[in-house]
Backbone as ProteinMPNN parsed JSONL, in Angstrom:
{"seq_chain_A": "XXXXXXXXXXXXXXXXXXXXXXXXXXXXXXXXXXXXXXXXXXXXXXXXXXXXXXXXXXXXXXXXXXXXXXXXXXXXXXXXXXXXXXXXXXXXXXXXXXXXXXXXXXXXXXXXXXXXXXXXXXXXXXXXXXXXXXXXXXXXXXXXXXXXXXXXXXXXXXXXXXXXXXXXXXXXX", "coords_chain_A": {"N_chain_A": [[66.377, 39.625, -102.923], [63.123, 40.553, -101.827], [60.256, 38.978, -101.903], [57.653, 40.2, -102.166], [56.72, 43.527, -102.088], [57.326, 46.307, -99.611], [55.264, 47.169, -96.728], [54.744, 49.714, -96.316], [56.621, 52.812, -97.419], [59.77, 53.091, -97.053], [62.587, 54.833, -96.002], [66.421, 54.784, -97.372], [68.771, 53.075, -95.796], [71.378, 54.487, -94.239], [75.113, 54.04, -95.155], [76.735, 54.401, -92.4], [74.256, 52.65, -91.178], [73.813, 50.506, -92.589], [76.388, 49.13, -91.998], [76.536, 48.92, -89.226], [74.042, 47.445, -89.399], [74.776, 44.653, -90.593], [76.935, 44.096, -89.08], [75.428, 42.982, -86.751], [73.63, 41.21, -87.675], [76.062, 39.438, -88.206], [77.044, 38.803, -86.137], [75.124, 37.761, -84.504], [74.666, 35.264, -85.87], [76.966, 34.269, -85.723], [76.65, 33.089, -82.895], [76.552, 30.32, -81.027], [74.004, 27.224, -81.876], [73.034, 25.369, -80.254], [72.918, 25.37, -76.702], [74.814, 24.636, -74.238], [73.356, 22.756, -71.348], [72.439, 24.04, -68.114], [73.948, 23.327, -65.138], [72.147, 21.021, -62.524], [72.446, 19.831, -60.515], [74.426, 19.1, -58.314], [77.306, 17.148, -56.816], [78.804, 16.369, -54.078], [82.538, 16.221, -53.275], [84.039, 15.578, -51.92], [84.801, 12.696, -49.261], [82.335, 10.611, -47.173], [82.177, 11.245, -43.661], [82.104, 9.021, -41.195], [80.188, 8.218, -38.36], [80.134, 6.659, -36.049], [78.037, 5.855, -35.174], [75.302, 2.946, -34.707], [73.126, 1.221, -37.067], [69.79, 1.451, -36.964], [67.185, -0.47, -36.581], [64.251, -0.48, -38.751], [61.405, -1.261, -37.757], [58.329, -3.146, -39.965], [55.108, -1.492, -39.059], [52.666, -1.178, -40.668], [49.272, -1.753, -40.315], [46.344, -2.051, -40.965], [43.918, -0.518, -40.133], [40.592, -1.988, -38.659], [38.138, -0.907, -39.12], [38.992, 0.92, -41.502], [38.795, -1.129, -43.081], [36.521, -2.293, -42.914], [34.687, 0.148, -43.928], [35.919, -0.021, -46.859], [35.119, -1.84, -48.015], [32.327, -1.827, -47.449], [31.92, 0.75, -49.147], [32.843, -0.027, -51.608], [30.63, -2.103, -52.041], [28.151, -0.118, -52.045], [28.8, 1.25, -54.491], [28.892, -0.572, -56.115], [26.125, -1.085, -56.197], [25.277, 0.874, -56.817], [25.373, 1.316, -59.203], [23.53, -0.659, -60.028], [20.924, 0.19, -59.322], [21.193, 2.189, -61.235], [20.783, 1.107, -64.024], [18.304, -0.347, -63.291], [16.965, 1.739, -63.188], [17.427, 2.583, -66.029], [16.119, 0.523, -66.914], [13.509, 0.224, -66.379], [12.523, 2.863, -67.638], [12.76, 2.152, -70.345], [11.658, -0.1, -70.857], [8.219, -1.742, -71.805], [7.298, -3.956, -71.934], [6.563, -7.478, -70.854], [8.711, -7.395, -69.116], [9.027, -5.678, -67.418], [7.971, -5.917, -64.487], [10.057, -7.254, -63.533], [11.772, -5.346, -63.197], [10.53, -3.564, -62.195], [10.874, -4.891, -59.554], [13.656, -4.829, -59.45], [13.761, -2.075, -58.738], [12.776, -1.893, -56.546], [13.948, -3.84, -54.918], [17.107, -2.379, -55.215], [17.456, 0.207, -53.254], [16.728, -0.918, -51.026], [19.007, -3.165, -50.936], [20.906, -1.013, -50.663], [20.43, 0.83, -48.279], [21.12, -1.159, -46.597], [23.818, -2.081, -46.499], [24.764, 0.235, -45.842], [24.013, 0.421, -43.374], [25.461, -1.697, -42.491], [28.108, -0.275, -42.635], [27.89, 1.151, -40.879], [27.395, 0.15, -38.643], [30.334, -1.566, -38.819], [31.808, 0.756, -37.786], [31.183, 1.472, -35.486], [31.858, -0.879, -34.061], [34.435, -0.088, -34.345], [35.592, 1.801, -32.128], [38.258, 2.063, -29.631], [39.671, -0.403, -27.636], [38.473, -1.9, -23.976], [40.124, -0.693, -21.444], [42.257, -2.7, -18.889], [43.139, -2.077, -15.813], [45.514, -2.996, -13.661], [46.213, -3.573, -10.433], [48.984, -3.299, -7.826], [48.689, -4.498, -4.643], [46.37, -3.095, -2.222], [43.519, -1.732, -2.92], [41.344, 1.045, -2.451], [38.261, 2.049, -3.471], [36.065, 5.14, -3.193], [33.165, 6.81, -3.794], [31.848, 9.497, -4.044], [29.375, 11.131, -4.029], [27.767, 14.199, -5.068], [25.193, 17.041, -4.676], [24.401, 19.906, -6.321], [22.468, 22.391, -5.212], [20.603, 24.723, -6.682], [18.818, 27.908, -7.129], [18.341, 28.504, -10.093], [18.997, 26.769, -11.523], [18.394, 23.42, -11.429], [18.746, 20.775, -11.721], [21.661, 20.564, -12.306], [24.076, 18.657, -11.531], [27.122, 17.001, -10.073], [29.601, 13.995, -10.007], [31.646, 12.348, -8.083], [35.051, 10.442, -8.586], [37.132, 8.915, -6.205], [40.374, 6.922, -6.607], [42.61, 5.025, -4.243], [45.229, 3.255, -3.421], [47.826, 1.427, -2.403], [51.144, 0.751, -3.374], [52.35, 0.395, -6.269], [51.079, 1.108, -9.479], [49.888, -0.967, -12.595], [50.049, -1.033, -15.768]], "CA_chain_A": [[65.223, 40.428, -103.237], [62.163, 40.076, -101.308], [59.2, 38.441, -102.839], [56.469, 41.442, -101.926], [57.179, 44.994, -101.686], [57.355, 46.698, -98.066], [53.493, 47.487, -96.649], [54.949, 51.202, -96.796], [58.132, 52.836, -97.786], [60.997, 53.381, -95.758], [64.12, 55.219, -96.589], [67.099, 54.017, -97.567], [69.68, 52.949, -94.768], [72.951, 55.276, -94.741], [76.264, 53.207, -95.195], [76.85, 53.653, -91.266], [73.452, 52.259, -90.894], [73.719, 49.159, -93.19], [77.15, 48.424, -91.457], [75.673, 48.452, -88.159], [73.068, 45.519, -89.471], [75.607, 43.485, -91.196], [77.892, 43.691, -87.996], [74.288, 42.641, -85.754], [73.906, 40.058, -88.562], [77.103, 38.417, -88.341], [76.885, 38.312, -84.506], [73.554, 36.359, -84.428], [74.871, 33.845, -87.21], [78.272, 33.24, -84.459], [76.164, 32.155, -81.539], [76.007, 28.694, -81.297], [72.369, 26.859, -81.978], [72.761, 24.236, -79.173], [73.466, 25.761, -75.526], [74.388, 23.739, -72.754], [72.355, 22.847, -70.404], [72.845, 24.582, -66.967], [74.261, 22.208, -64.175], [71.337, 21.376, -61.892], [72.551, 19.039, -59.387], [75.442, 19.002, -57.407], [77.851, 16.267, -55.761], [80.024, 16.978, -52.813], [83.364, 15.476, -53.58], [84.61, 15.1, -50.281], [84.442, 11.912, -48.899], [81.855, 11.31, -46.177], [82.701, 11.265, -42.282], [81.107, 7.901, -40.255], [80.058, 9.0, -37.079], [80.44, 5.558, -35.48], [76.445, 5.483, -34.926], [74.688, 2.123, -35.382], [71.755, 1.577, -37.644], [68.594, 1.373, -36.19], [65.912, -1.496, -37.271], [62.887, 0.275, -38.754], [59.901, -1.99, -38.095], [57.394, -2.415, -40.762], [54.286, -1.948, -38.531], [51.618, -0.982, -41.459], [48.517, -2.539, -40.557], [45.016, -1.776, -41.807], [42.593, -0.432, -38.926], [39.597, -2.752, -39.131], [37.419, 0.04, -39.647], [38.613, 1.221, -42.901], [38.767, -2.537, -44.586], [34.976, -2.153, -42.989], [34.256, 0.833, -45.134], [36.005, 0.721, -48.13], [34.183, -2.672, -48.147], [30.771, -1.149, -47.905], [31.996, 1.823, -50.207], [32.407, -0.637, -52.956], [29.209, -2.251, -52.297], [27.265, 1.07, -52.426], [28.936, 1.575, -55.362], [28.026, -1.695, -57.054], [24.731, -1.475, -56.292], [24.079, 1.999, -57.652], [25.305, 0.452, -60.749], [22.263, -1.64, -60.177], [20.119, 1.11, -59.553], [21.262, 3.083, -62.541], [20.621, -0.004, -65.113], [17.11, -0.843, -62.941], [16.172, 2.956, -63.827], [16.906, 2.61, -67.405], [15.523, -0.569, -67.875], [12.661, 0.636, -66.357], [12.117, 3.619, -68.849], [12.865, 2.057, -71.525], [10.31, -1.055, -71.03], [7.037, -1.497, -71.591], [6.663, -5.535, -72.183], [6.435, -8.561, -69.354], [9.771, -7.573, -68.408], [8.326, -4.242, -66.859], [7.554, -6.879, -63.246], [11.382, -7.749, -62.812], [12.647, -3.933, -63.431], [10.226, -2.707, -60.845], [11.484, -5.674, -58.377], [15.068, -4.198, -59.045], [14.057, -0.944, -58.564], [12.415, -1.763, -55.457], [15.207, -3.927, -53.938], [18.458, -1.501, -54.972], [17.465, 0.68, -52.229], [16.556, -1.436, -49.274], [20.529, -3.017, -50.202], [21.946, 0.441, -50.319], [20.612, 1.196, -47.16], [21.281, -2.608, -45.765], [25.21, -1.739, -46.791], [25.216, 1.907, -45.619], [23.685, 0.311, -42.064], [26.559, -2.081, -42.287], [29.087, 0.289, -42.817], [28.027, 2.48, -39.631], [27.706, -0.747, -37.703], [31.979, -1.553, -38.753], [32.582, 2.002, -37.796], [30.684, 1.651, -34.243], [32.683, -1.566, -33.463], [36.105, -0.015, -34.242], [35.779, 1.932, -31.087], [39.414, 1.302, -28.957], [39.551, -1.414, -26.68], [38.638, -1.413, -23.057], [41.547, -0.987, -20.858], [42.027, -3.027, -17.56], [43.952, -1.856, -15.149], [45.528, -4.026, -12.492], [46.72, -2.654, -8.945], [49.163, -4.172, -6.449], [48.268, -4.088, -2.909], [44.633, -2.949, -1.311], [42.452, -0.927, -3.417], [40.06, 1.512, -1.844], [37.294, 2.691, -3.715], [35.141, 6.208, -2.64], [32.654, 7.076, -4.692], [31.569, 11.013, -3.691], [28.278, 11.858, -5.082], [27.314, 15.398, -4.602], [24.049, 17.644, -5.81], [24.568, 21.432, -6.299], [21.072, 23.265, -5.14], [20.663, 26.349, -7.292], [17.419, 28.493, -7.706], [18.51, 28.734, -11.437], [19.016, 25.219, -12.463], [18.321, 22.863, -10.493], [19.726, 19.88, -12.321], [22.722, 20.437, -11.966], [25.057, 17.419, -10.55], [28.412, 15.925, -10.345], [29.9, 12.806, -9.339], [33.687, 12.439, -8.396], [35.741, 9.213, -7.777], [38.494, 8.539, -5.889], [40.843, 5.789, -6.248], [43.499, 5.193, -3.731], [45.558, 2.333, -2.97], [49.042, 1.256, -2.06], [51.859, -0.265, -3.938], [52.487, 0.623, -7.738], [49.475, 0.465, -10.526], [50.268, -1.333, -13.599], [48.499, -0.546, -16.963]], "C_chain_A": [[64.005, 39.845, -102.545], [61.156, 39.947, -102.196], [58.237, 39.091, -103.253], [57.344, 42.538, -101.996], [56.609, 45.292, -100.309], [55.881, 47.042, -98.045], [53.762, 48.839, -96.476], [56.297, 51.875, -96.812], [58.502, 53.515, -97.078], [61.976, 53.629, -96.57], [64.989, 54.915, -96.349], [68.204, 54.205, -96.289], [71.22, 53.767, -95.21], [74.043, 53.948, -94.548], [77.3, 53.439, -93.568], [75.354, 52.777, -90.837], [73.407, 50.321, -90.973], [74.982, 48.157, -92.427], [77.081, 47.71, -90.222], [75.001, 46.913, -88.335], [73.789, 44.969, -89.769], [76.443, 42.913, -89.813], [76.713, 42.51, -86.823], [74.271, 40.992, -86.902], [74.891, 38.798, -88.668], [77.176, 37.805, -87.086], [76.061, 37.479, -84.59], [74.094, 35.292, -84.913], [76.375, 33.317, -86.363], [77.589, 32.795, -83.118], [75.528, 30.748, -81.95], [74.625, 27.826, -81.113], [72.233, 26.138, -80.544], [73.84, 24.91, -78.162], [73.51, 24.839, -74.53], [73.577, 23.922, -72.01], [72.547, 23.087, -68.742], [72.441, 23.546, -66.203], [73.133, 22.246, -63.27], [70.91, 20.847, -60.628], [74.406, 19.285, -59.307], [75.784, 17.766, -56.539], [79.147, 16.927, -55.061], [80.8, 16.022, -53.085], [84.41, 14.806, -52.777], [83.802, 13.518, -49.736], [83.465, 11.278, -47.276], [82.408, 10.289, -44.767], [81.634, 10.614, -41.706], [81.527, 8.327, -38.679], [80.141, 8.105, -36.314], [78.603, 5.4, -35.08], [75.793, 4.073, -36.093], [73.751, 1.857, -36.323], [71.132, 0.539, -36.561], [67.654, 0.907, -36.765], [65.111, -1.011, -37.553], [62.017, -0.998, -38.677], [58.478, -1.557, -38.497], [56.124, -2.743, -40.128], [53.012, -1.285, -39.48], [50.79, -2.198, -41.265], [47.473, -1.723, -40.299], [44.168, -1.267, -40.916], [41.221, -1.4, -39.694], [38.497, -1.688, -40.08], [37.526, 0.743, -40.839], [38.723, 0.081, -43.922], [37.183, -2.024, -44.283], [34.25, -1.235, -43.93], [34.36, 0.789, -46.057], [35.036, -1.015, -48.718], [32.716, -2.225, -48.596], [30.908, -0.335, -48.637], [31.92, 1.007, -51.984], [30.897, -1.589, -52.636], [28.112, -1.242, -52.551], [27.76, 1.276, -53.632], [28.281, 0.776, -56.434], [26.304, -1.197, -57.098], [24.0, 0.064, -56.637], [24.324, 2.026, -58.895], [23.97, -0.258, -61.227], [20.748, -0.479, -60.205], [19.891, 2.033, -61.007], [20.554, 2.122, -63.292], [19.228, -0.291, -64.465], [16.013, 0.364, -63.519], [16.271, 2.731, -65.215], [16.298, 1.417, -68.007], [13.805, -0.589, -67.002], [11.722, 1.415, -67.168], [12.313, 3.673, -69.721], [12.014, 0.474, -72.232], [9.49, -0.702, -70.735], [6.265, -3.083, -72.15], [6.622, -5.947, -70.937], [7.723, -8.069, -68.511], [9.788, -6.156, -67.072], [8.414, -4.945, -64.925], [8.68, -6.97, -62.937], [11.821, -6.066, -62.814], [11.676, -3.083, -62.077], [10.878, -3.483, -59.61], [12.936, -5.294, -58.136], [15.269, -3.055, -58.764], [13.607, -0.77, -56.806], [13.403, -2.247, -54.026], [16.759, -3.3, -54.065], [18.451, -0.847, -53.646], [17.526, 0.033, -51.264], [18.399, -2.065, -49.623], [20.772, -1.823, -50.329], [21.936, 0.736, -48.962], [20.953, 0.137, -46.476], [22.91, -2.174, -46.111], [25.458, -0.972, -45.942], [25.028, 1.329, -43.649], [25.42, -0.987, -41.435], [28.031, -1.674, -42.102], [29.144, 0.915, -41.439], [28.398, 1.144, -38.505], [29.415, -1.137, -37.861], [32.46, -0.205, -37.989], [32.21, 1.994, -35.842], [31.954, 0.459, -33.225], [34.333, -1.349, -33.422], [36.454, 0.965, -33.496], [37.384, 1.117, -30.202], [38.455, 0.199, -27.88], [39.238, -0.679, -25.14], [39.65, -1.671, -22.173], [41.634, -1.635, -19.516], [43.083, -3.038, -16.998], [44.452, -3.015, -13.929], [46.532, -3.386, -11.413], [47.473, -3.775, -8.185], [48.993, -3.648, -5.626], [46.796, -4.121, -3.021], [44.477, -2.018, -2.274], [41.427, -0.764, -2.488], [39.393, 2.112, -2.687], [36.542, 3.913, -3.485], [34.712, 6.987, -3.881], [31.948, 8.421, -3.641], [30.305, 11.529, -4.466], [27.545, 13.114, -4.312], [26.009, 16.383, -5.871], [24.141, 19.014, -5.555], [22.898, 21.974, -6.114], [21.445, 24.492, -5.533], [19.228, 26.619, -7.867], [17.634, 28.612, -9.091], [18.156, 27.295, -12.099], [19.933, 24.018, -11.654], [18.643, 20.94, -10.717], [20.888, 19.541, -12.837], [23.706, 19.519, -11.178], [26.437, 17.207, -10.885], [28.962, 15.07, -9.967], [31.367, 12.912, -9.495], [34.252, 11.01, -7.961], [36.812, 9.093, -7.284], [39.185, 7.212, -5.906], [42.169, 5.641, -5.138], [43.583, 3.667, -3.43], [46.984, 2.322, -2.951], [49.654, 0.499, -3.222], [51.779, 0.589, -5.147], [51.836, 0.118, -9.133], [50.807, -0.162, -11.702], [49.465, -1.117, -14.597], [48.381, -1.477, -17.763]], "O_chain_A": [[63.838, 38.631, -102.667], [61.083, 40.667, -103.191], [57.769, 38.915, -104.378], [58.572, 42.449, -101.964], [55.625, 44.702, -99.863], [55.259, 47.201, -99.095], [52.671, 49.409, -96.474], [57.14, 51.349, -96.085], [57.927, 54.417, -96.469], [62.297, 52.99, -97.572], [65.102, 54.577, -95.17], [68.462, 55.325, -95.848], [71.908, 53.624, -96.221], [73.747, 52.983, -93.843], [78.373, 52.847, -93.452], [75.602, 52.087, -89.848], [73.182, 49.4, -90.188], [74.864, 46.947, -92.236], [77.353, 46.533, -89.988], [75.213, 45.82, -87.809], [73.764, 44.091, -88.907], [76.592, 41.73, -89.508], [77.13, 41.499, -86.258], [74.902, 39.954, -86.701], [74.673, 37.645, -89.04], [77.329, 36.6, -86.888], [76.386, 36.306, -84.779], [73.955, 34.257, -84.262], [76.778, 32.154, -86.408], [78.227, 32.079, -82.345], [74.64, 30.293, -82.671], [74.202, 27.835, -79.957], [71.293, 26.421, -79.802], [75.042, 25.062, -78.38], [72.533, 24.303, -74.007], [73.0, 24.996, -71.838], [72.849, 22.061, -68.133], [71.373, 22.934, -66.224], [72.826, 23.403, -62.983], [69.916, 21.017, -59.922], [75.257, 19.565, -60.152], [74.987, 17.302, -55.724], [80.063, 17.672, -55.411], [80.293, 14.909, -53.219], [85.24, 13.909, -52.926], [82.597, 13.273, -49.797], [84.028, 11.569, -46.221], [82.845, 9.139, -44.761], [80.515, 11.111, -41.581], [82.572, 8.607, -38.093], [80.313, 8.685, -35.242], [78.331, 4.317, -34.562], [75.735, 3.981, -37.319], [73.311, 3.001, -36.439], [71.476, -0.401, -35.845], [67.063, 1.647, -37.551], [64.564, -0.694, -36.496], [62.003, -1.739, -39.66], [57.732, -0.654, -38.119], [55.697, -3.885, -40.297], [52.204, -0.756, -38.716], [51.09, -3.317, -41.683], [47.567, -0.773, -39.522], [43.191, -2.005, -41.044], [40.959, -1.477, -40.895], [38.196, -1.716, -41.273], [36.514, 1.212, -41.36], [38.745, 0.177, -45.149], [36.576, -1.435, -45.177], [33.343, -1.654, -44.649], [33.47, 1.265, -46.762], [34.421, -1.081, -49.783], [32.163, -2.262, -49.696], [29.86, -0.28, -49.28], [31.309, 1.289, -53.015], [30.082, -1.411, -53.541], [27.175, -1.573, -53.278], [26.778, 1.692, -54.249], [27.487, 1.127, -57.306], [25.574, -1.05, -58.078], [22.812, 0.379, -56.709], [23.637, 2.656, -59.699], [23.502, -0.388, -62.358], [19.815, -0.482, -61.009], [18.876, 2.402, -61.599], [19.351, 2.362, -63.192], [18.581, -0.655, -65.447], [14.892, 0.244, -64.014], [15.181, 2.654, -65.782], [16.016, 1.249, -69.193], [13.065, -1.556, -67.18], [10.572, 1.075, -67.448], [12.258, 4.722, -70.364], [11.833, 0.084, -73.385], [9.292, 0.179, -69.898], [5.132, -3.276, -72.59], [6.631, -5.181, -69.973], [7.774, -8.328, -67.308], [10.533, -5.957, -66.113], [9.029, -4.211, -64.151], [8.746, -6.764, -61.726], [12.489, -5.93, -61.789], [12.091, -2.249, -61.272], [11.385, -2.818, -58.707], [13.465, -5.352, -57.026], [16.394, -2.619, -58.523], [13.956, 0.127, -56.038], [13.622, -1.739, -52.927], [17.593, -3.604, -53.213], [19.313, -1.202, -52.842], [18.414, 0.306, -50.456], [19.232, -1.637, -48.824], [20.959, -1.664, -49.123], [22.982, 0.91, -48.335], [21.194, 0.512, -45.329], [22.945, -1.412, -45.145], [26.347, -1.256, -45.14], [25.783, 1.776, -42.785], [26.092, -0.99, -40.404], [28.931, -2.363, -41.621], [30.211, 1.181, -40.886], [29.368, 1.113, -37.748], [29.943, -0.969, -36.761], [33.625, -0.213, -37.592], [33.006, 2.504, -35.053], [32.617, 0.724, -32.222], [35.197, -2.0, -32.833], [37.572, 1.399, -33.773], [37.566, -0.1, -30.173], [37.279, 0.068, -27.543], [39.497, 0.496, -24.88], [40.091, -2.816, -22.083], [40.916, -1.002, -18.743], [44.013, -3.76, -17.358], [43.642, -3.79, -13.422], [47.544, -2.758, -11.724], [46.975, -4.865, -7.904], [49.057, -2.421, -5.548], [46.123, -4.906, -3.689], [45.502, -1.377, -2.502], [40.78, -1.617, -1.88], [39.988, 3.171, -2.888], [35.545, 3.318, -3.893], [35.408, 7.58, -4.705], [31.586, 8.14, -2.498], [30.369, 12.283, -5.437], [26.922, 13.047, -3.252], [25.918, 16.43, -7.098], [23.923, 19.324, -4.384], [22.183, 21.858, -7.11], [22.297, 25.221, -5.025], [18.608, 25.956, -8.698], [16.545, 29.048, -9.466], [17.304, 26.93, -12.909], [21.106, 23.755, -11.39], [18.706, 20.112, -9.808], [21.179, 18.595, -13.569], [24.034, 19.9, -10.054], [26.801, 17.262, -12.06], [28.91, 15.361, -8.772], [32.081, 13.306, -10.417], [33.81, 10.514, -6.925], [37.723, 9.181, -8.107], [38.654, 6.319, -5.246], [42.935, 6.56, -5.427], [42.622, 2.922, -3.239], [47.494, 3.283, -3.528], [48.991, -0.237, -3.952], [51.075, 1.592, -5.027], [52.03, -0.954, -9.707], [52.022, 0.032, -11.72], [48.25, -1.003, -14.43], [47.499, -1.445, -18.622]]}, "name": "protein", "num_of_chains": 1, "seq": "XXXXXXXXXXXXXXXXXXXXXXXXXXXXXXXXXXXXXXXXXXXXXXXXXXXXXXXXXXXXXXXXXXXXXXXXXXXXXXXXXXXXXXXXXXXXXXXXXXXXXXXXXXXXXXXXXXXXXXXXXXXXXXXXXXXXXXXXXXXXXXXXXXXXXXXXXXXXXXXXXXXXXXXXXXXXX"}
């Protein structure tokens, strides 16, 4: 017996009706609560076929370009020091004794380091430019340097310079 009465009445189920639910009823109550869990990997059971190929040494060549130790260097110093800035601002506006003289001196030197960092950072980034390369030649090297000036009523600064290198024997790099 249900606890409430229906929120509006419904007529009574005919005796094929009720059999129907009982049959739907009994079904539901035979499926089992816990379903396996569908397979979701796969192994090949065949054994596998060596191709007679050697292994091949990986070398571990991970190393650091200078230029980003140089930044993340200066990135944590800019960071520190707007830590310092933050804490120089609130201890700025939130004094008003002797100590007022050191909170402006930290508010005055955060910036000049931030930008003394930030100038350091560009300077790492300028020097991590590649190397310069020097070539070396066997035999005679000739030189001819070709400098030519285009005259044009339009634009009249216009130039280009061309070089030639030529020499005998086989360059090396």
């Amino acid at each position: 017996m249900m606890p409430h009465g229906p929120a509006h009445e419904t007529a009574p189920l005919s005796p094929a009706q009720q059999a129907t639910a009982a049959d739907l009823i009994e079904a539901a109550l035979k499926i089992p609560a816990i379903r396996p869990e569908p397979k979701t990997s796969y192994k090949d059971p065949t054994p596998p076929q060596p191709t007679g190929a050697q292994p091949v040494k990986q070398d571990d060549r991970r190393v650091v370009p200078q230029w980003a130790v140089g930044v993340a260097v200066a990135g944590t110093g800019i960071g520190l020091m707007s830590v310092g800035v933050g804490l120089g601002a609130k201890l700025f506006f939130e004094s008003v004794t002797t100590e007022g003289v050191i909170v402006v001196a930290l508010i005055v030197t955060a910036p000049v380091l931030l930008i003394s960092a930030a100038g350091i950072a560009l300077s790492k980034l300028r020097k991590a430019s590649p190397p310069d390369v020097t070539n070396n030649f066997n035999g005679s090297v000739s030189i001819k340097n070709d400098n030519r000036t285009s005259v044009d009523n339009t634009n009249k600064a216009f130039s280009f310079a061309r070089m030639r290198i030529a020499g005998s024997g086989e360059g090396k790099a």
